[in-house]
C-alpha positions as CSV (number, residue, x, y, z in Angstrom):
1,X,14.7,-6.3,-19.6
2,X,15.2,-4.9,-15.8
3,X,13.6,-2.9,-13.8
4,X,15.7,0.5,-13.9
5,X,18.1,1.1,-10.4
6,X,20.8,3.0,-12.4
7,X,21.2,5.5,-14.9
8,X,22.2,4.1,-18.3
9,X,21.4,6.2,-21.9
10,X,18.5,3.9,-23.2
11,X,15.5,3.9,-20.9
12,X,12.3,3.1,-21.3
13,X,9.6,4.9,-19.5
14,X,5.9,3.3,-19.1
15,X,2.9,5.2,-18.0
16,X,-0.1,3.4,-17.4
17,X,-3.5,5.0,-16.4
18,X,-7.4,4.7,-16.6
19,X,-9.4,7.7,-16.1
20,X,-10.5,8.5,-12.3
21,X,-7.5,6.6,-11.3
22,X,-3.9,7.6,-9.9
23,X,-1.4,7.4,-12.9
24,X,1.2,4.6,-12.1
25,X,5.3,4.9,-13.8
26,X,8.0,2.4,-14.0
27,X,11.0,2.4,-15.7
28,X,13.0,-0.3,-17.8
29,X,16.7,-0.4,-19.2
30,X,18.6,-2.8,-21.4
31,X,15.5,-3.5,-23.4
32,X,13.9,-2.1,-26.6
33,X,10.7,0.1,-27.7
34,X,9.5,-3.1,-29.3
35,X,10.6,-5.8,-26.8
36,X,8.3,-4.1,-24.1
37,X,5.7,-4.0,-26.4
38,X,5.8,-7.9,-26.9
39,X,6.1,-8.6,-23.4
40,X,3.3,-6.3,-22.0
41,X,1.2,-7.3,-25.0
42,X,1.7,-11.1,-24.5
43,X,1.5,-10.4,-19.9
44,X,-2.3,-8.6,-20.6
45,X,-3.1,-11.4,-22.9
46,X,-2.2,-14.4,-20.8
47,X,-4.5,-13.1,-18.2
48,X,-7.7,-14.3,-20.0
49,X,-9.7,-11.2,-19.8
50,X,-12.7,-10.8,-21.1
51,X,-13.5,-9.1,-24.2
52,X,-17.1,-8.3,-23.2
53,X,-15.1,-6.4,-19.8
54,X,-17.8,-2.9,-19.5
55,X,-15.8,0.3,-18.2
56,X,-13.4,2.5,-18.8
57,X,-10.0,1.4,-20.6
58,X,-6.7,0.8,-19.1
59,X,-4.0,1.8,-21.7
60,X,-0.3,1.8,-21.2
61,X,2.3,4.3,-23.0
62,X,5.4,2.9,-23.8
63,X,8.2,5.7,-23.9
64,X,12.1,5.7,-25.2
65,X,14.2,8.1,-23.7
66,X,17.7,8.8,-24.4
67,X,18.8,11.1,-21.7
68,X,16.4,13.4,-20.6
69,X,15.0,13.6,-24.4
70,X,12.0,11.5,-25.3
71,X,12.3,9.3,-28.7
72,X,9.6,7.3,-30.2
73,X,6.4,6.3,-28.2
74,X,3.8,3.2,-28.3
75,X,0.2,2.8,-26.6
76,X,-1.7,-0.2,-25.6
77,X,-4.9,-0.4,-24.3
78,X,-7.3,-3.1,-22.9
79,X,-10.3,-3.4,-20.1
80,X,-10.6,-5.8,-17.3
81,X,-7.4,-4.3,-14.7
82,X,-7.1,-1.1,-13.1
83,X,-3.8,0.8,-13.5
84,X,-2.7,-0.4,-10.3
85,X,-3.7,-3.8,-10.9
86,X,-1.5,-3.2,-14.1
87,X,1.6,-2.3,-12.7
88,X,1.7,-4.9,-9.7
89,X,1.5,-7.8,-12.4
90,X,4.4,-6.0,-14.6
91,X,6.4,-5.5,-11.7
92,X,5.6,-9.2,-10.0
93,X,6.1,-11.1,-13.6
94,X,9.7,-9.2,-13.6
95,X,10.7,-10.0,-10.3
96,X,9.7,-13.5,-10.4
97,X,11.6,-14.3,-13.8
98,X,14.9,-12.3,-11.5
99,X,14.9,-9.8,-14.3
């Protein structure tokens, strides 16, 4: 999984937002649907948030994309980070594992 700088076929887009907040992108190649799944799934989880969080919740669309055509999508949602919060730890966990 990397952090997209080219333009390859496969990519897959992630959108992550929480109402009243400003809507945050990144996109990922050579990685699957489900492999970004996993990883965002098990990243959330190893943060130890509560699950008695109050607010609004932070979810996370996971999008294929073959070209400029969009394939099969995925949504995760949790409380406890804001959107922005969200995408820093994605984007920190990637770089630090030189992904």
């Amino acid at each position: 999984m990397k952090i997209y700088n080219k333009t390859p076929d496969k990519l897959i887009r992630l959108s992550i937002f929480k109402q009243g907040e400003q809507r945050e992108y990144l996109t990922l190649c050579d990685t699957t649907l489900e492999e970004v799944k996993s990883y965002c799934k098990d990243l959330i989880q190893s943060q130890n948030l509560s699950i008695f969080s109050e607010g609004k919740k932070t979810a996370i669309t996971i999008r294929e994309a073959i070209g400029a055509s969009n394939g099969k999508s995925i949504n995760l949602s949790f409380r406890g980070l804001s959107s922005k919060e969200t995408f820093y730890l994605i984007v920190t966990d990637l770089k630090t594992k030189n992904i």
